[in-house]
DODREN-807236 format. One record per residue (C-alpha): residue number from 1; chain; residue in three letters; z, x, y. Coordinates in steps of 0.2 Angstrom, whole numbers, plus 2048, in hexadecimal, padded with zeros to 3 digits. Layout:
BEGIN
<rec><num>NUM</num><cadena>A</cadena><residuo>ALA</residuo><zz>Z</zz><xx>X</xx><yy>Y</yy></rec>
...
// end
This chain:
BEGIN
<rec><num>1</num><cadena>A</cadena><residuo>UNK</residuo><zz>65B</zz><xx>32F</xx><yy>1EE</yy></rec>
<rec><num>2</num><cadena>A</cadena><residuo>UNK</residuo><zz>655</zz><xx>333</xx><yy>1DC</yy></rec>
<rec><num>3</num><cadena>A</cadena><residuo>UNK</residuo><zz>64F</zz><xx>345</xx><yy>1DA</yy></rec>
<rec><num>4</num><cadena>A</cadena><residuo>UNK</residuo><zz>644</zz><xx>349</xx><yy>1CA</yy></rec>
<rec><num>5</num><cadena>A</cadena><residuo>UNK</residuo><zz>639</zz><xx>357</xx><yy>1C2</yy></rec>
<rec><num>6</num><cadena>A</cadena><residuo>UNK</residuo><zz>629</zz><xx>352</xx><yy>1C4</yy></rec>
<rec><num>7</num><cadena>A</cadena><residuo>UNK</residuo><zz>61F</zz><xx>359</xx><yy>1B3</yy></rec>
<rec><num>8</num><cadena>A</cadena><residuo>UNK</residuo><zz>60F</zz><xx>355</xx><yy>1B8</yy></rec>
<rec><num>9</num><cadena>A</cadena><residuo>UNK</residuo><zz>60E</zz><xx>35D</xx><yy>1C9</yy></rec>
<rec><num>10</num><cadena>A</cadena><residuo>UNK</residuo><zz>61C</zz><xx>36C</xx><yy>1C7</yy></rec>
<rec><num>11</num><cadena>A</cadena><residuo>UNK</residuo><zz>626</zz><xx>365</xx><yy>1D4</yy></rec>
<rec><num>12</num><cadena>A</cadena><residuo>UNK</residuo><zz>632</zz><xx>35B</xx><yy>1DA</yy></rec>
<rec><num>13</num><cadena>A</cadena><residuo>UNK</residuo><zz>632</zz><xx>349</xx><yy>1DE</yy></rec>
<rec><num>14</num><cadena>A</cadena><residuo>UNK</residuo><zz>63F</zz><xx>340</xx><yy>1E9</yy></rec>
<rec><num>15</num><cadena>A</cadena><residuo>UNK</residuo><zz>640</zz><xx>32D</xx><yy>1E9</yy></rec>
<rec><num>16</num><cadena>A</cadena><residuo>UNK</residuo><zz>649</zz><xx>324</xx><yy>1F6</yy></rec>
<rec><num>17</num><cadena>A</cadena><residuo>UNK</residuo><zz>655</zz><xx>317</xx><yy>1EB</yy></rec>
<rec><num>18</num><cadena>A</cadena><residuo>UNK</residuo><zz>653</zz><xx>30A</xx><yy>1FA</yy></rec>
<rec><num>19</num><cadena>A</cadena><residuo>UNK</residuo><zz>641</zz><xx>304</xx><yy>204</yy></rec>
<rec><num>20</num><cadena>A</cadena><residuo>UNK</residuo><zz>63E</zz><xx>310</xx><yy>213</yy></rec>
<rec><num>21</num><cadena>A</cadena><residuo>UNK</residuo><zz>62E</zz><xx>315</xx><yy>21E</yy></rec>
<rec><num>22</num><cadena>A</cadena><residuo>UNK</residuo><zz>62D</zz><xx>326</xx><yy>223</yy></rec>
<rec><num>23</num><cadena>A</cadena><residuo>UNK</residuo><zz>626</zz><xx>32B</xx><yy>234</yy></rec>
<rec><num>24</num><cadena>A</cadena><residuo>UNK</residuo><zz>61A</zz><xx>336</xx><yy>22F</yy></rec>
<rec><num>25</num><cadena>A</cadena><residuo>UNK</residuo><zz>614</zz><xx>338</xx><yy>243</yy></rec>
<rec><num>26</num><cadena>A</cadena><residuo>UNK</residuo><zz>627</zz><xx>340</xx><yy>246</yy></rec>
<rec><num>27</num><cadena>A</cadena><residuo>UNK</residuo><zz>626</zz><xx>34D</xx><yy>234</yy></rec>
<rec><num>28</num><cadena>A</cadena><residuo>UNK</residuo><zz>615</zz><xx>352</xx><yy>23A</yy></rec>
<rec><num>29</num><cadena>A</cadena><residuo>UNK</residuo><zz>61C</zz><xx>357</xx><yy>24B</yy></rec>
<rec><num>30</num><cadena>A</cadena><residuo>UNK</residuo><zz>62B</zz><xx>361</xx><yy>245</yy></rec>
<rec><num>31</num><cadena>A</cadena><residuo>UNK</residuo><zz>623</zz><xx>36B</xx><yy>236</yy></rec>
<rec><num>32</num><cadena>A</cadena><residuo>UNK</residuo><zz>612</zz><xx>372</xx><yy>230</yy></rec>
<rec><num>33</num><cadena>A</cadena><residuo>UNK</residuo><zz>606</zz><xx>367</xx><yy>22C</yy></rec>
<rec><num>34</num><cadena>A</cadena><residuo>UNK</residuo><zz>5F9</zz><xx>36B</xx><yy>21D</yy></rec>
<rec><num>35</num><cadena>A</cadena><residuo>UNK</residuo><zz>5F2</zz><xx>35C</xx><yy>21A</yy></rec>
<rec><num>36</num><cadena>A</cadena><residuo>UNK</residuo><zz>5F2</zz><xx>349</xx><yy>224</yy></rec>
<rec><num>37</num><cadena>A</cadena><residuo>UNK</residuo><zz>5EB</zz><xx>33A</xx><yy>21D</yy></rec>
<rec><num>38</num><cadena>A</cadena><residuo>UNK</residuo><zz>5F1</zz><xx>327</xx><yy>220</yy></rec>
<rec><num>39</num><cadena>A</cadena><residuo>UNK</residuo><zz>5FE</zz><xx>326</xx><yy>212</yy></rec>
<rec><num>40</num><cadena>A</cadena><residuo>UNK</residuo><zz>604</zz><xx>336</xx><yy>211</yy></rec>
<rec><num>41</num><cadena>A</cadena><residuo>UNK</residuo><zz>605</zz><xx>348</xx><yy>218</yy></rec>
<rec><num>42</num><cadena>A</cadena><residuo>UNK</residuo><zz>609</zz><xx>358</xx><yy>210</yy></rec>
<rec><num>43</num><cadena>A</cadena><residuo>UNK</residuo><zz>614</zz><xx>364</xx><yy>21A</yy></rec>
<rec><num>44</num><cadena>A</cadena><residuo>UNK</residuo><zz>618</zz><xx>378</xx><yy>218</yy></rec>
<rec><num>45</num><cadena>A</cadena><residuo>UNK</residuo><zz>62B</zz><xx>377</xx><yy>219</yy></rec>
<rec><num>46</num><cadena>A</cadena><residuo>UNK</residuo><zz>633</zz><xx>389</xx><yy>217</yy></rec>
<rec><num>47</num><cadena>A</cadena><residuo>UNK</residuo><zz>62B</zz><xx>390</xx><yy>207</yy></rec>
<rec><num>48</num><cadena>A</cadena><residuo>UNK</residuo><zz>627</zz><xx>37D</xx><yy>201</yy></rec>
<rec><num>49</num><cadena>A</cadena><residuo>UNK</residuo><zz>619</zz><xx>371</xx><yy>204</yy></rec>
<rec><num>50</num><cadena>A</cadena><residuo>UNK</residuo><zz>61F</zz><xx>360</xx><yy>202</yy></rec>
<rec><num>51</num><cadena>A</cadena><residuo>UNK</residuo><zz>613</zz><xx>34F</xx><yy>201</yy></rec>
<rec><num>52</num><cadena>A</cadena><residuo>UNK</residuo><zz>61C</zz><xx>343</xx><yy>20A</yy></rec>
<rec><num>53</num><cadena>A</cadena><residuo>UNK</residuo><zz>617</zz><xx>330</xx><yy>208</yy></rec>
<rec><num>54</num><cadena>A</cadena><residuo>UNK</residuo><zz>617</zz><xx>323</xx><yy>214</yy></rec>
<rec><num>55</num><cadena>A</cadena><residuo>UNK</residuo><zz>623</zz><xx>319</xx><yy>207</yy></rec>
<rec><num>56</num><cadena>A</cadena><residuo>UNK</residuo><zz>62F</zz><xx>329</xx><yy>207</yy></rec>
<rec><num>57</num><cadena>A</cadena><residuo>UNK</residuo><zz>62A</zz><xx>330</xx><yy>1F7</yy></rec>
<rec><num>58</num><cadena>A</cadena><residuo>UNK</residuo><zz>62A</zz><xx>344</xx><yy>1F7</yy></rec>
<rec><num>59</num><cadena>A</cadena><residuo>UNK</residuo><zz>622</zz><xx>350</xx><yy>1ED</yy></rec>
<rec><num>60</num><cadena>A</cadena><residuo>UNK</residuo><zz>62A</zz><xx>361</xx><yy>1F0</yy></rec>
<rec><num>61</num><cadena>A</cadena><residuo>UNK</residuo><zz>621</zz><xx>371</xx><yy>1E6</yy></rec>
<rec><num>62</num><cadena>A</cadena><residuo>UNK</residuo><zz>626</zz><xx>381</xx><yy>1E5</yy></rec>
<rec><num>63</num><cadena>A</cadena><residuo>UNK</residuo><zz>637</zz><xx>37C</xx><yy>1E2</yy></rec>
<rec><num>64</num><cadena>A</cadena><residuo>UNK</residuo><zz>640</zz><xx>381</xx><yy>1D3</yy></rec>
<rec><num>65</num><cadena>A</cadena><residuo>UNK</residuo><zz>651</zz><xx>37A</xx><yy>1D7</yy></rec>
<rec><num>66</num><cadena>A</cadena><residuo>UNK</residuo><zz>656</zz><xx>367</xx><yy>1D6</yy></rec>
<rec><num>67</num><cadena>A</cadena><residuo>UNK</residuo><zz>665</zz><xx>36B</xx><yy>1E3</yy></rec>
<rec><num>68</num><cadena>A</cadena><residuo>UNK</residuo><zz>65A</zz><xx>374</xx><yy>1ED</yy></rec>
<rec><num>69</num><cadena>A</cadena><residuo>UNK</residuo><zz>64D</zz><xx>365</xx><yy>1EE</yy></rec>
<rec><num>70</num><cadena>A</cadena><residuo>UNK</residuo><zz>659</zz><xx>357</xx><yy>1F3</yy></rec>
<rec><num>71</num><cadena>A</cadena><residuo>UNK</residuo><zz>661</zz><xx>362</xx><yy>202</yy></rec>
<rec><num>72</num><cadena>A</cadena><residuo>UNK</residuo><zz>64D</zz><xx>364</xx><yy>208</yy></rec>
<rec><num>73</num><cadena>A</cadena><residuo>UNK</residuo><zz>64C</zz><xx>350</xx><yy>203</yy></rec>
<rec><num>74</num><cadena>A</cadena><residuo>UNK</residuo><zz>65A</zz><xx>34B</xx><yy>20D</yy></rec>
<rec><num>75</num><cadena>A</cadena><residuo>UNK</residuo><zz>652</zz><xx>354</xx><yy>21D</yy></rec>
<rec><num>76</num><cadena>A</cadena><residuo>UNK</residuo><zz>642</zz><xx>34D</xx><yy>21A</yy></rec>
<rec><num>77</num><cadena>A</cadena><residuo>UNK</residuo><zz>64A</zz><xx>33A</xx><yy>21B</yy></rec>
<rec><num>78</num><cadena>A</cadena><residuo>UNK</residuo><zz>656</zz><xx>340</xx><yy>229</yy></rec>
<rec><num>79</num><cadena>A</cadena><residuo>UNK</residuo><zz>648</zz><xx>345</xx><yy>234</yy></rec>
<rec><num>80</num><cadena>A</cadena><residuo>UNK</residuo><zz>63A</zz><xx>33A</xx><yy>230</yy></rec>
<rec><num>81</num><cadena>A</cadena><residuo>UNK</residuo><zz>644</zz><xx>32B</xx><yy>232</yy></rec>
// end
């Protein structure tokens, strides 16, 4: 996965490096959902929201730490795969 400061939003943005479909049906039932449209969700994850896409792009804010991001990445894909 590829993990990145996202300027324009002040967050971080994880990219998985192969093609991948999240279940957003199974991340809605495990955490707090904030927002649910067809392509993407945003979840309340801890202290973070994260926007998860359909394609497997995240967007985590209020985040600060790159290492930090890719631990809450890595549990986003292993659970909503």
């Amino acid at each position: 996965m590829i993990v990145r400061r996202c300027a324009t939003r002040g967050a971080f943005e994880a990219l998985p490096e192969k093609s991948m479909q999240l279940n957003l049906s199974k991340l809605k039932s495990k955490y707090e959902t904030m927002a649910d449209l067809p392509i993407l969700i945003m979840i309340k994850f801890d202290n973070y929201e994260i926007t998860c896409y359909k394609n497997g792009k995240l967007i985590i804010r209020k985040c600060d730490v790159k290492e930090e991001a890719e631990k809450i990445a890595e549990k986003i894909y292993l659970e909503g795969i």
